[in-house]
C-alpha positions as CSV (number, residue, x, y, z in Angstrom):
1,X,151.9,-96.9,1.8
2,X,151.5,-94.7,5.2
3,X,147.8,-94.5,6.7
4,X,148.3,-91.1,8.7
5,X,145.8,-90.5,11.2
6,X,145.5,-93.7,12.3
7,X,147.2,-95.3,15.1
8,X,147.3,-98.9,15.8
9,X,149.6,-98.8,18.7
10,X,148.0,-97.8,22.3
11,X,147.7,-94.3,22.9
12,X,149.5,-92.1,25.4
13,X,147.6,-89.6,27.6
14,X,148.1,-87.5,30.8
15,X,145.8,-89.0,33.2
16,X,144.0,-85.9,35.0
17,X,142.7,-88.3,38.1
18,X,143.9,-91.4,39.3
19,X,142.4,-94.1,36.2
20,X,142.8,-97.6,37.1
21,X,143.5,-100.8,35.2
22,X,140.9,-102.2,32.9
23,X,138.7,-99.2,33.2
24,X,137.3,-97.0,30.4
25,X,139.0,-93.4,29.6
26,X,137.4,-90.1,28.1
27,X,139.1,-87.4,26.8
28,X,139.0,-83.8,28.9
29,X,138.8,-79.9,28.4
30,X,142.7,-80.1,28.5
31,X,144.5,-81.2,25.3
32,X,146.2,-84.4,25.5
33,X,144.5,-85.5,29.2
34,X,141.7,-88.3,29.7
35,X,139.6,-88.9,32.4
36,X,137.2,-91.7,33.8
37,X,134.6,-91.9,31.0
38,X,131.2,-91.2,32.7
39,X,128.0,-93.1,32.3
40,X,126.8,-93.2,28.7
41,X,130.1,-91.2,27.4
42,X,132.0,-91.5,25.0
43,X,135.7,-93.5,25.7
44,X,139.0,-93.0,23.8
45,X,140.6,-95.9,25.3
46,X,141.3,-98.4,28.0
47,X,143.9,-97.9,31.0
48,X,146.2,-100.8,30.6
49,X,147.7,-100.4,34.1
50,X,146.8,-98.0,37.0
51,X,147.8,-94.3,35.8
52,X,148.2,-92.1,38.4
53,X,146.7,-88.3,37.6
54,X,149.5,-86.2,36.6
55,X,151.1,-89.3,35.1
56,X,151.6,-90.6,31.5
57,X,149.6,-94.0,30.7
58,X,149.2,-96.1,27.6
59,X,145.7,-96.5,27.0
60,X,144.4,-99.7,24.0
61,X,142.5,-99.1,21.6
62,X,138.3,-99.5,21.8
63,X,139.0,-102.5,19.0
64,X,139.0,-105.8,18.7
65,X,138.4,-108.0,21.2
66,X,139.5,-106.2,24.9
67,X,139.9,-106.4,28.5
68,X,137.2,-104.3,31.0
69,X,136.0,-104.1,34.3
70,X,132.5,-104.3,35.0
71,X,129.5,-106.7,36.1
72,X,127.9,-108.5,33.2
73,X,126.7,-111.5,31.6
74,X,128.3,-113.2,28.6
75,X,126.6,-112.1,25.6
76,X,125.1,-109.1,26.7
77,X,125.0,-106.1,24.7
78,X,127.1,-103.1,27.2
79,X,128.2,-99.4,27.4
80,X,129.7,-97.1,29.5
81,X,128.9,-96.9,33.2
82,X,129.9,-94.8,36.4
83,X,133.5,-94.5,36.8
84,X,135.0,-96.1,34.1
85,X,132.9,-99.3,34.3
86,X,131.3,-101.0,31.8
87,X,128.2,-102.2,32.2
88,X,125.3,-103.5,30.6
89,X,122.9,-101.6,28.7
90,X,119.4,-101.0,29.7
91,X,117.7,-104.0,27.4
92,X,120.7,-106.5,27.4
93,X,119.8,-107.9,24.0
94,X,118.9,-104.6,22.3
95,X,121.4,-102.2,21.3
96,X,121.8,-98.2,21.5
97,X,123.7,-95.5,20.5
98,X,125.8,-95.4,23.3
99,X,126.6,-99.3,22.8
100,X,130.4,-99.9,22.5
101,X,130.6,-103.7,22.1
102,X,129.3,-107.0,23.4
103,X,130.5,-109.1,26.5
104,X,132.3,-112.5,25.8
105,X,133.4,-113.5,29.2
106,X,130.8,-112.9,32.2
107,X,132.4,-110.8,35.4
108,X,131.1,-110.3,38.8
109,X,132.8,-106.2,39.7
110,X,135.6,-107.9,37.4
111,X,137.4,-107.9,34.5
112,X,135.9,-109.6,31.7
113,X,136.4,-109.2,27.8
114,X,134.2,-107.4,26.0
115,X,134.2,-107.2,21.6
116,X,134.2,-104.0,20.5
117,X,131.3,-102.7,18.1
């Protein structure tokens, strides 16, 4: 039995700016191109590798248990920042609607792992 419309692989974008490794990608105007999610936006996908703009990238999945960069303490409750980051969210024990998981690892501008809500 076929689930369409759902993917499990990693996705593949064109990058429409440089998007590097770890960090947190939105989708643009343009069909079929991402960008740096913004703070408190919306993200389609992580960059797994640096994708340079013009470029094709592969881009996991916001499920499961993944890799992001960011500053943050373990356990914290964390969204979208600036740039593709992740960061914490304004009450680190409280969530929002612009939540998108929960840190397991703690990172100093690093990667850590985050679980996705």
């Amino acid at each position: 039995m076929s689930i369409q419309g759902f993917n499990q692989d990693p996705l593949t974008y064109l990058a429409g700016e440089l998007i590097g490794d770890g960090l947190l990608a939105t989708l643009t105007a343009t069909a079929g191109t991402v960008g740096l999610c913004g703070a408190a936006g919306v993200p389609v996908g992580i960059c797994d590798g640096s994708v340079a703009s013009g470029a094709y990238g592969t881009f996991r999945l916001m499920r499961g248990r993944v890799r992001v960069y960011g500053t943050i303490a373990a356990g914290n409750f964390c969204k979208a920042g600036a740039s593709g980051t992740v960061v914490v969210e304004a009450s680190a024990t409280t969530r929002t609607a612009n939540t998108i998981g929960q840190a397991e690892t703690a990172a100093s501008s690093g990667f850590f792992y985050m679980v996705c809500l």
